[in-house]
MARLO-553101 format. One record per residue (C-alpha): y negated, x negated, z; residue in three letters. Coordinates in steps of 0.2 Angstrom, whole numbers, padded with zeros to 4 digits, always signed. Example, Ala and Ser with C-alpha at 12.3 -4.5 7.8 and 13.67 -1.06 7.14 Angstrom:
2
+0022-0062+0039ALA/+0005-0068+0036SER/
***
This chain:
88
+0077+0018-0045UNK/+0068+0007-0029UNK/+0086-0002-0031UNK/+0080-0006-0049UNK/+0062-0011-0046UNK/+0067-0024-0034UNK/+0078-0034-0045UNK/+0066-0030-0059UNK/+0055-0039-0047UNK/+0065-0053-0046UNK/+0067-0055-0065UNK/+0048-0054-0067UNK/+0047-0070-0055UNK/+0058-0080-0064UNK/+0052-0076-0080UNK/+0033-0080-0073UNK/+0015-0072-0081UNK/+0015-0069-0099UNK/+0000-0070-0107UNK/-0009-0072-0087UNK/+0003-0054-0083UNK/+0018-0051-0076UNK/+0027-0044-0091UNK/+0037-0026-0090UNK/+0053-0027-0087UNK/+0063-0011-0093UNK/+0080-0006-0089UNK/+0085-0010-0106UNK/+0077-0026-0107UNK/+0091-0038-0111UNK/+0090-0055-0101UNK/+0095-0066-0116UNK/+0087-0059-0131UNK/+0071-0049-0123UNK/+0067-0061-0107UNK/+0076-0078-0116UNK/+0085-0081-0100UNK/+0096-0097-0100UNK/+0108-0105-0085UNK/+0093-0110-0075UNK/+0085-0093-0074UNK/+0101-0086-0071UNK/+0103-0096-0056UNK/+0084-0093-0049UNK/+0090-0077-0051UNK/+0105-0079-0040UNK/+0094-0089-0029UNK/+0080-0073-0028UNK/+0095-0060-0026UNK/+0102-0069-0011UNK/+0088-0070-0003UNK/+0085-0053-0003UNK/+0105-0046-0006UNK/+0114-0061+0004UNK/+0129-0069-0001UNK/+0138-0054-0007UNK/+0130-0054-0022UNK/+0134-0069-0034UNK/+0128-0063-0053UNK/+0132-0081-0061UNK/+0153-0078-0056UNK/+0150-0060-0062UNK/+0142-0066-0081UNK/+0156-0078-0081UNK/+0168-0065-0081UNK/+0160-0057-0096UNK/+0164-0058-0115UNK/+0152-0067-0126UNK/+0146-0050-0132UNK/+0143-0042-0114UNK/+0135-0058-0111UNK/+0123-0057-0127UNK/+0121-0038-0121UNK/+0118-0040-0104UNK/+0101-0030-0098UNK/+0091-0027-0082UNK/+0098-0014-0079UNK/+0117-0019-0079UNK/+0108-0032-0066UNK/+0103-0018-0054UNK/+0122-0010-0057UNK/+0129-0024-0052UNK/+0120-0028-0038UNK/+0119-0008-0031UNK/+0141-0009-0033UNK/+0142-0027-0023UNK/+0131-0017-0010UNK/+0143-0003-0008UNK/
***
């Protein structure tokens, strides 16, 4: 779970205060449809994740791998997968 609440951490950076607060960001929260994440997020993302991950981490080659509908699907908690198995 801390694996978790760092990349949520991340997320929340990227997609900044809503309404003055830092939103929640649940494990089922999907980056497209629930935090309206586009290319440029998805790349601060990468950029907050290598910061903290290094280079072995690199979720835009990982999306790009996807299908449309994994894509679509994708959530924070996939995020936090993915990163936890490039760790291992």
């Amino acid at each position: 779970m801390a694996l978790f609440e760092e990349v949520a951490g991340i997320l929340r950076e990227v997609v900044g205060p809503c309404g003055g607060r830092p939103p929640a960001i649940t494990p089922n929260a999907t980056l497209e449809g629930d935090l309206r994440f586009d290319s440029v997020d998805l790349a601060a993302v990468q950029a907050g994740l290598a910061r903290r991950f290094g280079d072995r981490v690199d979720l835009p080659a990982h999306v790009s791998a996807l299908g449309l509908e994994e894509i679509i699907g994708l959530t924070a908690a996939d995020v936090a997968h993915y990163v936890e198995d490039r760790l291992r």
